[in-house]
C-alpha positions in Angstrom: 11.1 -41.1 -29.3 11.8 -41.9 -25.8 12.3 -38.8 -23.2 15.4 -39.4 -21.8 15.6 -36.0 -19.7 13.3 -33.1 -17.9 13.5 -29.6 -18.4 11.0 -27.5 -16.1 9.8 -24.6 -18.1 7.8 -21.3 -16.9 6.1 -19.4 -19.9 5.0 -15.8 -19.0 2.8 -14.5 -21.0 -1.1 -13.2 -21.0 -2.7 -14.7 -23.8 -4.0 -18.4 -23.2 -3.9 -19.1 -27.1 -0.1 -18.2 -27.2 0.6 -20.5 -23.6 -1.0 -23.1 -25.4 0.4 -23.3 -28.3 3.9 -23.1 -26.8 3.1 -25.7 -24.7 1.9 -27.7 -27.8 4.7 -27.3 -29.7 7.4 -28.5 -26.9 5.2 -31.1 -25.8 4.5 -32.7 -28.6 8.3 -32.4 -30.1 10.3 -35.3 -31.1 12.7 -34.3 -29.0 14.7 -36.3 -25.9 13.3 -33.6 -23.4 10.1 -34.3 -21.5 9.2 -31.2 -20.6 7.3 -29.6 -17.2 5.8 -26.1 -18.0 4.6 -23.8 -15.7 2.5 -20.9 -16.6 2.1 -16.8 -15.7 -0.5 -14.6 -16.8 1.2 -11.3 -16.0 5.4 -10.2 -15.0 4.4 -10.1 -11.1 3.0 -13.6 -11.2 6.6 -14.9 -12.7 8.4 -13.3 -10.2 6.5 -15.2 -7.9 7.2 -18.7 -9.2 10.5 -17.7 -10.2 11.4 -16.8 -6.3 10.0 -20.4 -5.1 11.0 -22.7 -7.9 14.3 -23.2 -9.9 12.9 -23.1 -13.6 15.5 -24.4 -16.6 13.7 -21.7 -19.0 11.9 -19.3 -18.7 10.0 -17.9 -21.9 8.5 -14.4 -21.9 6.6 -12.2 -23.8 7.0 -8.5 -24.3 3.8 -7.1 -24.1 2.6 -7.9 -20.1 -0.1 -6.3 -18.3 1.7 -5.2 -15.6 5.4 -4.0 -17.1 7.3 -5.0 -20.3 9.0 -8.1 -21.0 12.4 -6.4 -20.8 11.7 -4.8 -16.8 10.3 -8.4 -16.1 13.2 -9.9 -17.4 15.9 -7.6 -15.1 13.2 -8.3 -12.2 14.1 -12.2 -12.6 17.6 -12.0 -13.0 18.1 -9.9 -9.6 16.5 -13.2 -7.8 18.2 -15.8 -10.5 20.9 -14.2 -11.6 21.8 -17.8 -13.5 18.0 -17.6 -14.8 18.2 -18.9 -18.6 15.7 -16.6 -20.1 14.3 -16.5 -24.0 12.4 -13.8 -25.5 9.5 -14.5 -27.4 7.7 -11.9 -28.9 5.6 -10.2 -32.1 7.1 -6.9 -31.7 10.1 -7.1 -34.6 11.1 -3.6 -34.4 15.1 -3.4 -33.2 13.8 -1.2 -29.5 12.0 -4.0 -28.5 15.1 -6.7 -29.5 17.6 -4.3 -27.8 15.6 -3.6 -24.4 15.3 -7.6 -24.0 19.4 -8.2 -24.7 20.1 -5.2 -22.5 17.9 -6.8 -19.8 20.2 -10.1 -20.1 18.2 -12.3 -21.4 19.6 -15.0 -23.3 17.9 -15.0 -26.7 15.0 -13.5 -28.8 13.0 -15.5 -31.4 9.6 -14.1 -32.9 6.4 -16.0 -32.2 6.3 -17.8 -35.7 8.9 -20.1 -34.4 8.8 -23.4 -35.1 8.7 -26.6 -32.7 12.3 -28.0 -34.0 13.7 -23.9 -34.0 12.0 -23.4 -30.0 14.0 -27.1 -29.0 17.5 -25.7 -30.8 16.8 -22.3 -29.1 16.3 -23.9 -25.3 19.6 -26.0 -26.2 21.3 -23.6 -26.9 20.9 -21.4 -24.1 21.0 -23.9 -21.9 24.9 -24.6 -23.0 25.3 -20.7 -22.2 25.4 -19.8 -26.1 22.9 -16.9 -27.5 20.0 -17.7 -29.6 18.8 -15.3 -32.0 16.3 -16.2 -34.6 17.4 -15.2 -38.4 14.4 -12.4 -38.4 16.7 -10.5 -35.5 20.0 -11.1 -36.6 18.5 -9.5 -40.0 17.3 -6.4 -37.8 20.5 -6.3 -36.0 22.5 -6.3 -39.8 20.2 -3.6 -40.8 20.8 -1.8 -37.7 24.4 -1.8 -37.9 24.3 -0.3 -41.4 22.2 2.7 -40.6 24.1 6.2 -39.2 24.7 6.6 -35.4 21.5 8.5 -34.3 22.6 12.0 -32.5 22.0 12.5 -28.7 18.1 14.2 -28.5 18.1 17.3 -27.8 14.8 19.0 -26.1 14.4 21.4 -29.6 14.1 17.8 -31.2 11.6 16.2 -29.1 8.4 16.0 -30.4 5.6 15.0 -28.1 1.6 14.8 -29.3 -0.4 15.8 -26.4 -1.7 12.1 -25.6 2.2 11.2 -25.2 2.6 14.1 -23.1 -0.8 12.9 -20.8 0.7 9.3 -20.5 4.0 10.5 -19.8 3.2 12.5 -16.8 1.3 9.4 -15.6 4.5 7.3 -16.3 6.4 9.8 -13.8 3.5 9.4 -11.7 3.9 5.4 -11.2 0.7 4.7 -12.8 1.0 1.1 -14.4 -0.1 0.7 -18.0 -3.3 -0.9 -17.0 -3.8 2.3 -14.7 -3.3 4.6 -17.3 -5.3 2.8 -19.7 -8.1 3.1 -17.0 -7.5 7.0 -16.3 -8.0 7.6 -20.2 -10.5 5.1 -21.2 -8.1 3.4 -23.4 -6.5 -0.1 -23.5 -3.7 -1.2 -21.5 -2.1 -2.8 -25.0 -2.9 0.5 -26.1 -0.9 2.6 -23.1 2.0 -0.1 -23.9 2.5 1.1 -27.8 2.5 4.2 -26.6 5.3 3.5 -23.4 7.2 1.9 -26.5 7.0 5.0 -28.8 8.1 7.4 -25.7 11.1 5.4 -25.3 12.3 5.0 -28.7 11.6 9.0 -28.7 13.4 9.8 -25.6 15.8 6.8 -27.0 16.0 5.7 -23.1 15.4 1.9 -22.5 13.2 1.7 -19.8 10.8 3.6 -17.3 13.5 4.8 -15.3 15.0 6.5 -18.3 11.7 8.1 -19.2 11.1 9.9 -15.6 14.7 11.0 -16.1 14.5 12.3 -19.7 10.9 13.6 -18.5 12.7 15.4 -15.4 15.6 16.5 -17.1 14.1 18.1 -20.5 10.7 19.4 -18.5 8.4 17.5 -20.4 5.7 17.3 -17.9 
């Protein structure tokens, strides 16, 4: 099939395996688009590329080195504000989905994605429509049939002591790769646990943690 048009493409992610198998996928398509991708190994690296070049699309993972897919994505948009952005991610869990719409990005599709789904999703967004793949309109269905969840009260907040540890280095502007480092643990490993506080906290992003942290004297 003849390309008949270009779409420049910036896929943030850290692992090299997932970058290339994107990059697989859309170039290798039957699909009008010829596409130019760009790469990023961690959020701050986007931003970078983001401020000196005008991308179409920009893909991003949740799980970054330096801060979440979601804080990445509000980072972007305060440079772009125009900036088509899709979410791709393994975390299925309804917090991670929510954190990424609340950011503004312009979609969210799971990893197992196929070529022909990834082209519709970039068309789509690129008309200024919403993509969602049928695994998160599913958790968003499922969502909306559950009860309202109550406001948190302290009494209710349950904190193990490793929570409390990384919390108080949270409010202490340690990154997670920081923490990690502090406590001989993983930097994937500090981000599950940055996820669990603020689905605990029910806050959607660090910001909200120092505040529920401050406010309910949890450190």
């Amino acid at each position: 099939m003849k390309k008949t048009k270009q779409l420049t493409l910036l896929i943030i992610d850290d692992h090299q395996i997932v970058r290339d198998g994107i990059r697989s996928m859309l170039e290798n398509a039957k699909t009008i688009y010829d596409f130019n991708i760009e790469e990023a190994t961690n959020a701050n690296e986007g931003i970078t590329k983001v401020k000196e070049f005008n991308y179409d699309v920009v893909l991003i993972d949740y799980q970054l080195p330096d801060m979440n897919g979601a804080e990445c994505a509000i980072e972007l948009l305060k440079y772009k504000p125009d900036l088509k952005i899709l979410a791709i991610s393994n975390h299925d869990e309804f917090v991670y989905m929510k954190q990424f719409i609340d950011a503004g990005t312009h979609g969210f599709s799971l990893k197992n994605i196929t070529p022909k789904e990834l082209v519709k999703a970039i068309e789509m967004i690129l008309a200024n429509q919403q993509y969602y793949s049928s695994e998160v309109a599913l958790a968003f269905i499922r969502r909306e049939k559950q009860p309202a969840v109550p406001p948190i009260t302290k009494q209710k907040i349950d904190l193990t002591k490793r929570e409390v540890e990384i919390l108080k280095l949270i409010t202490e502007e340690y990154t997670n790769k920081e923490i990690g480092e502090i406590l001989s643990l993983a930097s994937k490993t500090i981000g599950e646990y940055r996820q669990n506080l603020l689905a605990k906290l029910q806050v959607k992003n660090t910001a909200g943690l120092v505040r529920k942290a401050i406010q309910y004297n949890l450190v």
